[in-house]
N, CA, C and O atoms as CSV, one atom per row, in Angstrom:
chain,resi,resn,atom,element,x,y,z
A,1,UNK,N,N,127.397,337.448,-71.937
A,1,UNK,CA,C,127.178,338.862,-71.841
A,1,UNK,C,C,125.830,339.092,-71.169
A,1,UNK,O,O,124.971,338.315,-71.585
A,2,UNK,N,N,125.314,340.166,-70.013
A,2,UNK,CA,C,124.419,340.433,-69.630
A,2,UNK,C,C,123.685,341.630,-70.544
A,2,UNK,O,O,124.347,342.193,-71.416
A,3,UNK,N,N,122.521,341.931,-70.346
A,3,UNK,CA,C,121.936,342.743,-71.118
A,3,UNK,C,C,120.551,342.798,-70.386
A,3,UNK,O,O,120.077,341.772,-69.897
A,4,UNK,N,N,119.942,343.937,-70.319
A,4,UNK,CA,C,118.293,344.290,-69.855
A,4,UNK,C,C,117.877,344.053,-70.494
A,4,UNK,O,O,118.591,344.163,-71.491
A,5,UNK,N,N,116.341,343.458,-70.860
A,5,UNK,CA,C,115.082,343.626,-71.616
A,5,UNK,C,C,113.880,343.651,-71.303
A,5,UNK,O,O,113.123,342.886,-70.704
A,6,UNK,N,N,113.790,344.695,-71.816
A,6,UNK,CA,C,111.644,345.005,-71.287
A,6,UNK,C,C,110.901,343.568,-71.754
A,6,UNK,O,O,111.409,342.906,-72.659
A,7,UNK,N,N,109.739,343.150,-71.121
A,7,UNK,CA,C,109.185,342.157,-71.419
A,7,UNK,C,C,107.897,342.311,-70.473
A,7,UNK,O,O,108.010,342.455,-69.255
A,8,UNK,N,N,106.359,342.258,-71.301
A,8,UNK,CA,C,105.549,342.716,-70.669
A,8,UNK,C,C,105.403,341.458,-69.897
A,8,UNK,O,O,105.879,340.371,-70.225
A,9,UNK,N,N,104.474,341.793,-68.501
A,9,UNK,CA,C,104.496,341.078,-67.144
A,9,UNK,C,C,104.076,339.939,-67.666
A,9,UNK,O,O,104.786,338.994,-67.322
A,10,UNK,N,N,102.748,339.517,-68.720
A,10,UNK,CA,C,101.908,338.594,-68.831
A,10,UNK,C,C,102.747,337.196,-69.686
A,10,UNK,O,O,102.588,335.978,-69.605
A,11,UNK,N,N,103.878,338.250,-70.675
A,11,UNK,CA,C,104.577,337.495,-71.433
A,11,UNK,C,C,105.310,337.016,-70.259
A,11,UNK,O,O,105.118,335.835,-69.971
A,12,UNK,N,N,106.000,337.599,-69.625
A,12,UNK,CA,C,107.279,336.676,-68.537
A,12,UNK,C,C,106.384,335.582,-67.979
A,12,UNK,O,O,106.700,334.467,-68.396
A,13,UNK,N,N,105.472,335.605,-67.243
A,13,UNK,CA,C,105.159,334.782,-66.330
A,13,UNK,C,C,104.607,333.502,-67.672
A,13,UNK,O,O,104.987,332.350,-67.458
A,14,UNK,N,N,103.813,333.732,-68.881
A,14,UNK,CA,C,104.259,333.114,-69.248
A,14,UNK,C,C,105.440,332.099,-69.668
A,14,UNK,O,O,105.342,330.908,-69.371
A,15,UNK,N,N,106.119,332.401,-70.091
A,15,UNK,CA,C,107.723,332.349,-70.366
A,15,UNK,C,C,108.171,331.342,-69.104
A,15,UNK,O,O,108.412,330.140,-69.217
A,16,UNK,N,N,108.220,332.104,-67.920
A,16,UNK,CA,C,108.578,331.824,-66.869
A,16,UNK,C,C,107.399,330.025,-67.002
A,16,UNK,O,O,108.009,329.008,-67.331
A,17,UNK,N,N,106.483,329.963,-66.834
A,17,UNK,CA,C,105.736,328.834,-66.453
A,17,UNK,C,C,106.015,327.623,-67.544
A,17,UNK,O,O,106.366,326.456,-67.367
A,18,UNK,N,N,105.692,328.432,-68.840
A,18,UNK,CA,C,106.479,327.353,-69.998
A,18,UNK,C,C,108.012,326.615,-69.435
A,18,UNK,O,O,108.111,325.390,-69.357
A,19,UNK,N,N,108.914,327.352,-69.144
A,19,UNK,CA,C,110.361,326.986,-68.599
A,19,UNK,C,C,110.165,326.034,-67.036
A,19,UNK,O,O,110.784,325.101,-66.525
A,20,UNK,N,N,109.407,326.549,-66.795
A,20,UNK,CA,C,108.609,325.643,-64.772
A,20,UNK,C,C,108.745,324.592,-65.400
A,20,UNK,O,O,109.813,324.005,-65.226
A,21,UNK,N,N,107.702,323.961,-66.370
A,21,UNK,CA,C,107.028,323.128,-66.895
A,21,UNK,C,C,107.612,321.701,-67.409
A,21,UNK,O,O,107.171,320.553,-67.381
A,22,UNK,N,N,108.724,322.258,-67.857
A,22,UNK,CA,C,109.589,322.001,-68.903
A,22,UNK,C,C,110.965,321.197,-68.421
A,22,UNK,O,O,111.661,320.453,-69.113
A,23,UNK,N,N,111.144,321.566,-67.045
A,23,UNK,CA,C,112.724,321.548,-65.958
A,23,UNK,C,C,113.242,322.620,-67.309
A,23,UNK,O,O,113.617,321.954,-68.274
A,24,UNK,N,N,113.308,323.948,-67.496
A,24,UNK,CA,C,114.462,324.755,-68.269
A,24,UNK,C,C,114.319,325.491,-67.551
A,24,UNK,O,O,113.246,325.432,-66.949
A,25,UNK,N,N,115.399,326.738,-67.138
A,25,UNK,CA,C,115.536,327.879,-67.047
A,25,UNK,C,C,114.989,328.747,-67.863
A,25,UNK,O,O,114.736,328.587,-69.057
A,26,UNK,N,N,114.745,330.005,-66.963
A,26,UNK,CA,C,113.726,331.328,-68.184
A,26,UNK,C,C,114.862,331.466,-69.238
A,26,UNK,O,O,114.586,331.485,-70.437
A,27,UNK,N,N,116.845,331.615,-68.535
A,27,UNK,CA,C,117.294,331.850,-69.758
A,27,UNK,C,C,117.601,331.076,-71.273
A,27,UNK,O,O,117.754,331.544,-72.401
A,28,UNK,N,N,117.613,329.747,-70.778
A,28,UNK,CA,C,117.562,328.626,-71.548
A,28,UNK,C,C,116.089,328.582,-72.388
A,28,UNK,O,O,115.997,328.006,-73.472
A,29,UNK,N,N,115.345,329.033,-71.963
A,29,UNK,CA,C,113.721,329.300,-72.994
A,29,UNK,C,C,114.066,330.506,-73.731
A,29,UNK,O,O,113.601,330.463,-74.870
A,30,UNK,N,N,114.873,331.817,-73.419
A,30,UNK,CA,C,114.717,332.921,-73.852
A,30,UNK,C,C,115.813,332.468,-74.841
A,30,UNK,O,O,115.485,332.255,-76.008
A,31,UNK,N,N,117.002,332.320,-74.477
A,31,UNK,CA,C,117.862,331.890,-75.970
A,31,UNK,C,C,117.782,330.835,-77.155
A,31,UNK,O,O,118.461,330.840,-78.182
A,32,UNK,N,N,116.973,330.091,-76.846
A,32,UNK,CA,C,116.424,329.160,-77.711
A,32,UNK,C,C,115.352,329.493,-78.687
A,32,UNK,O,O,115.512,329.204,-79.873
A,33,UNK,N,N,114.059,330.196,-78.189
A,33,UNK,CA,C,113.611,331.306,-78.858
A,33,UNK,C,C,114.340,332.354,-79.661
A,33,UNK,O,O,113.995,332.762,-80.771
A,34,UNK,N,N,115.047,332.614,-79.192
A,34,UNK,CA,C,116.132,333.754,-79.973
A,34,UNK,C,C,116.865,333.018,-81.324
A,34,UNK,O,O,116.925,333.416,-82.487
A,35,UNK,N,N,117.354,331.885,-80.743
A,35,UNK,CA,C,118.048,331.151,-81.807
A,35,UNK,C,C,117.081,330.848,-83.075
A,35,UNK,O,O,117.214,331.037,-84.284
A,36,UNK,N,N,116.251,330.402,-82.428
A,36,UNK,CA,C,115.309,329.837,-83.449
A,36,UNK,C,C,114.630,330.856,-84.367
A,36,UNK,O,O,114.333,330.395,-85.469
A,37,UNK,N,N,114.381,331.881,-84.198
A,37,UNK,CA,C,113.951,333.384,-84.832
A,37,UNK,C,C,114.721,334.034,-85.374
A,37,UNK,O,O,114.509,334.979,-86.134
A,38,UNK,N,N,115.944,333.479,-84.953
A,38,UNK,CA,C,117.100,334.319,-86.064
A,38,UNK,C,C,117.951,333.006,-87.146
A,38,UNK,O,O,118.713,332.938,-88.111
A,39,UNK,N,N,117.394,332.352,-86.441
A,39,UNK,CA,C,117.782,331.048,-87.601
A,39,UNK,C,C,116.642,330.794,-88.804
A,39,UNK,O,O,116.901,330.484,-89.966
A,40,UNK,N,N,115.527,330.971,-88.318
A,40,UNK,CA,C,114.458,331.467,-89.648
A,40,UNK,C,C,114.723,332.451,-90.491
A,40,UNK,O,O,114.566,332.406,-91.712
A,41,UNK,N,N,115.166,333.438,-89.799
A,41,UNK,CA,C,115.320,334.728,-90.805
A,41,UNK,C,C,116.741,334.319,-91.336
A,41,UNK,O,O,117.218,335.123,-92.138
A,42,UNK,N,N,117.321,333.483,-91.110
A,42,UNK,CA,C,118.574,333.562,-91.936
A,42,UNK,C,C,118.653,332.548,-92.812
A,42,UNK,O,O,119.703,332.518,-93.454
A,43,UNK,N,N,117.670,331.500,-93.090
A,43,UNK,CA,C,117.869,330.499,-94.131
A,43,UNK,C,C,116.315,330.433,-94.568
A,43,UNK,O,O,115.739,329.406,-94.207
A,44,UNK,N,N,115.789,331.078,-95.065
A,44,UNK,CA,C,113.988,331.187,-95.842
A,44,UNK,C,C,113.698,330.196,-96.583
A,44,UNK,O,O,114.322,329.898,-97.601
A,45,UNK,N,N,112.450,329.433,-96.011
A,45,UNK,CA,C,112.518,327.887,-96.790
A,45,UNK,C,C,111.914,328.503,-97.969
A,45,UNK,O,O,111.310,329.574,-97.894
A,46,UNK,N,N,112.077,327.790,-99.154
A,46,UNK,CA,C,111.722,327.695,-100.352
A,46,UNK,C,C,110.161,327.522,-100.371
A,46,UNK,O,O,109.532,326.736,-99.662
A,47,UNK,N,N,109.507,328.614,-101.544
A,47,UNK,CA,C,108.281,328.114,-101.509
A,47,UNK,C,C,108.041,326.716,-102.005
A,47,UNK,O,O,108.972,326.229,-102.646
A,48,UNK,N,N,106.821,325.878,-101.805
A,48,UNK,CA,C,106.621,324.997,-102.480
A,48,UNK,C,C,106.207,325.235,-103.714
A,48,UNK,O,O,105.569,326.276,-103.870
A,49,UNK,N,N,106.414,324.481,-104.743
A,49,UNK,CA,C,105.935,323.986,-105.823
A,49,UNK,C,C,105.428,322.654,-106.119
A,49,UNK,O,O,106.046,321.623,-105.856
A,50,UNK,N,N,104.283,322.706,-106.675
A,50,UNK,CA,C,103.985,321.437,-107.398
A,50,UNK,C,C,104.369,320.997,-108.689
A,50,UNK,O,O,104.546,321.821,-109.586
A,51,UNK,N,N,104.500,319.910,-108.852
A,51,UNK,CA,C,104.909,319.648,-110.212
A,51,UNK,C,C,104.031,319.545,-111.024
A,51,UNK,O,O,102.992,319.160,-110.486
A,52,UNK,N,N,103.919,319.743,-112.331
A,52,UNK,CA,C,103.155,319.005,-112.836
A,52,UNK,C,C,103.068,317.620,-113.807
A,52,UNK,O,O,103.897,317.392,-114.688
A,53,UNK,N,N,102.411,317.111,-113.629
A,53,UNK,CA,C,101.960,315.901,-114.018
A,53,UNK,C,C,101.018,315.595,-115.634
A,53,UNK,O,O,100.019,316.258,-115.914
A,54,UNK,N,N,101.509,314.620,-116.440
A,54,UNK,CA,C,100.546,315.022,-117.478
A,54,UNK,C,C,101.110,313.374,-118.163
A,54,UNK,O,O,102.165,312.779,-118.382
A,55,UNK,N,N,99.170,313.106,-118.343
A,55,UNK,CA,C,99.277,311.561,-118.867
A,55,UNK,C,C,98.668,311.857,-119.627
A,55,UNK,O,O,97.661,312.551,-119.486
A,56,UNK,N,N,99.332,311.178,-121.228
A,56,UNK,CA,C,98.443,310.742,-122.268
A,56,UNK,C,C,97.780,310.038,-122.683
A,56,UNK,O,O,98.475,309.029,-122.566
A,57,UNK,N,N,97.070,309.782,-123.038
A,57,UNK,CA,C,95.713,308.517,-123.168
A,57,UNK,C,C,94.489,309.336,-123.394
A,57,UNK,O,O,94.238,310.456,-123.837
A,58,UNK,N,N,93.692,308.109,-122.811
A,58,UNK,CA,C,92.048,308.869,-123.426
A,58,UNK,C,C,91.238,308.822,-121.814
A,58,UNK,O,O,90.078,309.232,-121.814
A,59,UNK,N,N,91.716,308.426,-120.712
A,59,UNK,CA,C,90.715,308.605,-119.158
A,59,UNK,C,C,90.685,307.146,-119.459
A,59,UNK,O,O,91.099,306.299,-120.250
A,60,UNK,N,N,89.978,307.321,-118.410
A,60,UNK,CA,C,89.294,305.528,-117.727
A,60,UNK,C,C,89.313,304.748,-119.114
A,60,UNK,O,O,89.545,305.613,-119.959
A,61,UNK,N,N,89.220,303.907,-119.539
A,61,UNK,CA,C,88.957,302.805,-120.657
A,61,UNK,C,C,87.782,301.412,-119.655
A,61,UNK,O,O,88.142,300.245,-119.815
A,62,UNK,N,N,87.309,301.504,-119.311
A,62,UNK,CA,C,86.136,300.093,-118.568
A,62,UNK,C,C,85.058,300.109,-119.407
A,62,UNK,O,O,84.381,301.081,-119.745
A,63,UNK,N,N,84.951,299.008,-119.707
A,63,UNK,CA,C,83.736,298.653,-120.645
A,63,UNK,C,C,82.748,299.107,-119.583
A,63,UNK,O,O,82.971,299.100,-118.373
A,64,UNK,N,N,81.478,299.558,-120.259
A,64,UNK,CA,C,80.709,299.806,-119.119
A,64,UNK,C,C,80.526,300.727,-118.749
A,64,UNK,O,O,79.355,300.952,-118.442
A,65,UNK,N,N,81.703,301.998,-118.514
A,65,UNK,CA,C,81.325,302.904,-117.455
A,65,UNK,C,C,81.489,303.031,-116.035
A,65,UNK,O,O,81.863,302.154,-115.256
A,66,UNK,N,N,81.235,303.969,-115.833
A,66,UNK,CA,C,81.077,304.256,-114.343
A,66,UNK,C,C,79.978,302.998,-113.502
A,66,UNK,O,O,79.988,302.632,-112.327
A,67,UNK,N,N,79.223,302.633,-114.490
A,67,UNK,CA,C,78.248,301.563,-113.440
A,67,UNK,C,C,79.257,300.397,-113.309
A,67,UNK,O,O,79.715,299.862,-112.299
A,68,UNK,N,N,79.412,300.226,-114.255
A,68,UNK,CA,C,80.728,298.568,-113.807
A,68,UNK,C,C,81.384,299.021,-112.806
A,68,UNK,O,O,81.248,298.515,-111.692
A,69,UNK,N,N,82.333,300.212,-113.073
A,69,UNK,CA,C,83.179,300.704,-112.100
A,69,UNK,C,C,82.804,300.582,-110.356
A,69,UNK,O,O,83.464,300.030,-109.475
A,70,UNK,N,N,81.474,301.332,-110.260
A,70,UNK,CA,C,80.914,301.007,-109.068
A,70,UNK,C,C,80.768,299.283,-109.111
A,70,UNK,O,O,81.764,298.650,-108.761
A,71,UNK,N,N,80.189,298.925,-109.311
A,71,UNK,CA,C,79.886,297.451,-109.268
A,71,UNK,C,C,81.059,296.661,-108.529
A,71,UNK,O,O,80.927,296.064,-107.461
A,72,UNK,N,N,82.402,296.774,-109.392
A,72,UNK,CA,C,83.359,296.596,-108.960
A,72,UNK,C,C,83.738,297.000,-107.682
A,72,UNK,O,O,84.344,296.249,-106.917
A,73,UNK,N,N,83.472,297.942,-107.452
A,73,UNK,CA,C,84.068,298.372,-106.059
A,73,UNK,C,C,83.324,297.769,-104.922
A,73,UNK,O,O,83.823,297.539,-103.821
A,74,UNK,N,N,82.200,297.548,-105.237
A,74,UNK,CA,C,80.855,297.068,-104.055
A,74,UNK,C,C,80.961,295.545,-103.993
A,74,UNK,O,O,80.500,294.814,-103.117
A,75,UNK,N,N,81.595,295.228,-104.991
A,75,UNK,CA,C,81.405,293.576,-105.406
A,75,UNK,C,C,81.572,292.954,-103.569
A,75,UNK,O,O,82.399,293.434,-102.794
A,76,UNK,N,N,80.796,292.065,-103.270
A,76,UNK,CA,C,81.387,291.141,-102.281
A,76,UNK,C,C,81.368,292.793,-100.794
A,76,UNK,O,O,81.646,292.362,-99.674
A,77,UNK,N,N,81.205,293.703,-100.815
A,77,UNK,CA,C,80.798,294.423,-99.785
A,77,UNK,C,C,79.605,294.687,-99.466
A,77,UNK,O,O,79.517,295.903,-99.297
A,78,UNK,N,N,78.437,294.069,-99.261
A,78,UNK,CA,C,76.846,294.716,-99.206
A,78,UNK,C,C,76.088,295.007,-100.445
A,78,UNK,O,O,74.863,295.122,-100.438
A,79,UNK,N,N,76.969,295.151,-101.730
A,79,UNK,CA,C,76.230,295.368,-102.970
A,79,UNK,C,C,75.028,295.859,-102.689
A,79,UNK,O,O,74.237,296.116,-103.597
């Protein structure tokens, strides 16, 4: 089906150079755009959620502390 549409100058030649660029036709850029904008509005992704997470215990257990902890990590790197 043919159909007119206004399209300001700066957008076409855009449009137009994206499609140059590309080997597509302006109409092959313009319906693909189309598709894709009405295929968003017709299936709305789900927001995300996080889950949550939940461990029981008491935190770190290292004799020592945080200084062992470091220690450990530096061991054999520059200490």
């Amino acid at each position: 089906m043919k159909t007119t549409v206004e399209i300001p100058d700066a957008l076409l030649r855009e449009a137009r150079s994206y499609a140059s660029a590309r080997g597509l036709t302006f109409k092959a850029v313009l319906e693909s755009s189309l598709r894709r904008t009405l295929e968003a509005e017709r299936t709305p992704a789900r927001p995300f959620r996080l889950r949550k997470h939940a461990f029981k215990g008491r935190g770190l257990a290292i004799e020592g502390g945080w200084k062992a902890i470091r220690e450990q990590i530096y061991r054999g790197r520059g200490e």
